[in-house]
Structures are given as C-alpha cells and as structure tokens.
BADOBA-420162 format. One record per residue: x, y, z of N, C-alpha, C, O in turn; residue in one letter. Coordinates in steps of 0.2 Angstrom, whole numbers, plus 5000, padded with zeros to 4 digits. Layout:
// residues N
> nc1 nc2 nc3 cac1 cac2 cac3 cc1 cc2 cc3 oc1 oc2 oc3 code
> X Y Z X Y Z X Y Z X Y Z A .
...
END
This chain:
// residues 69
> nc1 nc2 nc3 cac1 cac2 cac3 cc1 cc2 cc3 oc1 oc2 oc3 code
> 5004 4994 5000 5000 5000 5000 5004 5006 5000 5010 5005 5002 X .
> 5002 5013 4998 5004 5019 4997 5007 5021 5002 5004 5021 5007 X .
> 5015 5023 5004 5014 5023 5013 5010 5031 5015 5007 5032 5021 X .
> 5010 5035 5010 5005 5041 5012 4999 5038 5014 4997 5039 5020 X .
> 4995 5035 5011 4987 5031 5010 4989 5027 5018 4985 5029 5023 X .
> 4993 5023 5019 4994 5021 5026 4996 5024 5030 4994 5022 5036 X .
> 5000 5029 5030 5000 5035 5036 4994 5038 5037 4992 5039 5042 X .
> 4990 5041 5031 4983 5044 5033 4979 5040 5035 4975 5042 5039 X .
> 4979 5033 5033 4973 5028 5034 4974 5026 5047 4970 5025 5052 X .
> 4982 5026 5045 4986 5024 5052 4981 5031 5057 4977 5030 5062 X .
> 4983 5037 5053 4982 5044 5060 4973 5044 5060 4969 5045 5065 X .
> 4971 5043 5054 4963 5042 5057 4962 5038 5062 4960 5040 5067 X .
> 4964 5030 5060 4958 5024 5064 4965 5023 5071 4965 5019 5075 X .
> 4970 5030 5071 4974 5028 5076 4977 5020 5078 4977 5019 5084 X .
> 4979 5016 5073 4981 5013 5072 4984 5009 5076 4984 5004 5078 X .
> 4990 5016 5077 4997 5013 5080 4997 5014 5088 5001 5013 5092 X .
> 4990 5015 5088 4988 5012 5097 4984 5007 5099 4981 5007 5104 X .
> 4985 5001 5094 4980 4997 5093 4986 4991 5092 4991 4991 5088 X .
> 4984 4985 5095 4987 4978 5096 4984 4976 5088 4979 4978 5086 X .
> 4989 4972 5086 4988 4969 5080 4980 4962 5077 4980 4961 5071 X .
> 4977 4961 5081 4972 4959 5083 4967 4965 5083 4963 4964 5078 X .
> 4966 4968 5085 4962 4976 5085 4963 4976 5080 4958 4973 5077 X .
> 4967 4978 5075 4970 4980 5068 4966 4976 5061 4962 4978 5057 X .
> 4968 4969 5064 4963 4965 5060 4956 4965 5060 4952 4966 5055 X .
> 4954 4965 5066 4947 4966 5068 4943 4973 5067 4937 4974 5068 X .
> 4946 4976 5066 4946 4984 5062 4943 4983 5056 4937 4984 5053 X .
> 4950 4981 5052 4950 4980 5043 4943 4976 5042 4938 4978 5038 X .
> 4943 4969 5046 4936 4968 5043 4930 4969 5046 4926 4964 5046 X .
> 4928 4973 5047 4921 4976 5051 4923 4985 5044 4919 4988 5041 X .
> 4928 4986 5044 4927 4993 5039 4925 4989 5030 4921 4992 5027 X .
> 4927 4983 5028 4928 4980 5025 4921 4979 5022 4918 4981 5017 X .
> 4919 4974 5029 4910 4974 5029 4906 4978 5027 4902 4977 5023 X .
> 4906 4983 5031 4904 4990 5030 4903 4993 5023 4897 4996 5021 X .
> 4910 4993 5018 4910 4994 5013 4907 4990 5008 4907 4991 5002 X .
> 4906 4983 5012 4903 4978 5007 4896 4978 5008 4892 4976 5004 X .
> 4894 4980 5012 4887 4981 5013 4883 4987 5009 4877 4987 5008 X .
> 4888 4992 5009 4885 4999 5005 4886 4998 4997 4883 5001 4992 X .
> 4891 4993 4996 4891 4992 4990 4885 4990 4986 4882 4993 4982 X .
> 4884 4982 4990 4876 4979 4991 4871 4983 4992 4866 4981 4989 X .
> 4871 4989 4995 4864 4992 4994 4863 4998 4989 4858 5000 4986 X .
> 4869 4998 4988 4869 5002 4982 4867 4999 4976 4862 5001 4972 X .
> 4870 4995 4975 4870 4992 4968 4861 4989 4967 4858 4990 4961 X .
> 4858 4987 4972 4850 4984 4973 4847 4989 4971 4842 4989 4966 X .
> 4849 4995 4974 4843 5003 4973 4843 5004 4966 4838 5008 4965 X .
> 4848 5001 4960 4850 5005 4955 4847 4998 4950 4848 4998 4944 X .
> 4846 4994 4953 4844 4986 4949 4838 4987 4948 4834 4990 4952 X .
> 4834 4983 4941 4826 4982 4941 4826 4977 4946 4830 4975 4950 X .
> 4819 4976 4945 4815 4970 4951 4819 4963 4948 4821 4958 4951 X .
> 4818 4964 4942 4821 4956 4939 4828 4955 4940 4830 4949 4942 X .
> 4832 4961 4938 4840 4959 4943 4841 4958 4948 4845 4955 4950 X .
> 4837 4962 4952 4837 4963 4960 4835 4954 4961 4839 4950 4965 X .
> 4830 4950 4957 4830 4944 4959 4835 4939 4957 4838 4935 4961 X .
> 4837 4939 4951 4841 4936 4946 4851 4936 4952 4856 4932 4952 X .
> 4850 4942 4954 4857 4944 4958 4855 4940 4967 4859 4938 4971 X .
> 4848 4940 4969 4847 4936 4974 4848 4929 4973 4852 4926 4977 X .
> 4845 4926 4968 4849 4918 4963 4855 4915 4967 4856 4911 4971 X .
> 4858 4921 4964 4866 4919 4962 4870 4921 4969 4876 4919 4970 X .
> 4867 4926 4975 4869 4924 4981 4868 4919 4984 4873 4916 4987 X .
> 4862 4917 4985 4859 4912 4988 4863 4904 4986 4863 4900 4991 X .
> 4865 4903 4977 4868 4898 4974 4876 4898 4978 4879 4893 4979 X .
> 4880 4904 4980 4886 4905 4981 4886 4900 4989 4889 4895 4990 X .
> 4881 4906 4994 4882 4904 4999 4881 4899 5001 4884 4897 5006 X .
> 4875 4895 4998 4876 4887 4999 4881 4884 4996 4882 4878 4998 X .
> 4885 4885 4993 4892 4880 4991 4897 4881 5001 4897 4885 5005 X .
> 4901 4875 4999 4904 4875 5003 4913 4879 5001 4914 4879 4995 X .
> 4916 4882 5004 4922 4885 5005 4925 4881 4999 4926 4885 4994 X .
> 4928 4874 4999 4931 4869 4993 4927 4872 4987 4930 4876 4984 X .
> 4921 4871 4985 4918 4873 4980 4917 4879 4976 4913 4880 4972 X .
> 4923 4885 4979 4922 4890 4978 4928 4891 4971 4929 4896 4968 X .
END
C-alpha cells in the first residue's frame, strides 16, 4: 500500500495504538461495512428482475461450501 494512503489511513483509525488483533478486527468490520454499502447500492439502482436474478446467484454462492468456491 501507498505509505502516504497508510500513514493517513494509520492517524485516522489511530492505528498505531492498537494491538495487532484490534488492527485485523478493524479492517474487517470497515471492510464489511463497505461491502454492505456496495450491496445496497448496487439493489437501489437494479430492476425488480436483477434485484431477483442477483438474489439467485447469492443464495447459489452461499450454499456452496468453501472447497467449492
């Protein structure tokens, strides 16, 4: 990563007051976060028939097991 982009990224979420654990557990809850806004975006801007056709193919993903990905 950028070390600028990680120095800004560090002094926002203060970082480097933070056990490496915290750090991880950080990235993925912002992660989520952004993956869920993604997801809600993307829905609002879908017909009715994508909005279904894209539920399909979640619903097909999440039932596979982890091997089957």
């Amino acid at each position: 990563m950028n070390s600028t982009i990680q120095k800004s990224i560090s002094a926002v979420f203060e970082t480097d007051q933070l056990l490496p654990e915290e750090i991880e557990e950080l990235v993925l809850r912002v992660g989520a976060l952004i993956y869920q806004n993604i997801i809600t975006r993307s829905l609002e801007n879908m017909s009715d028939n994508d909005q279904d056709e894209f539920e399909k193919i979640l619903e097909a993903l999440f039932s596979l097991s982890p091997s089957e990905y």
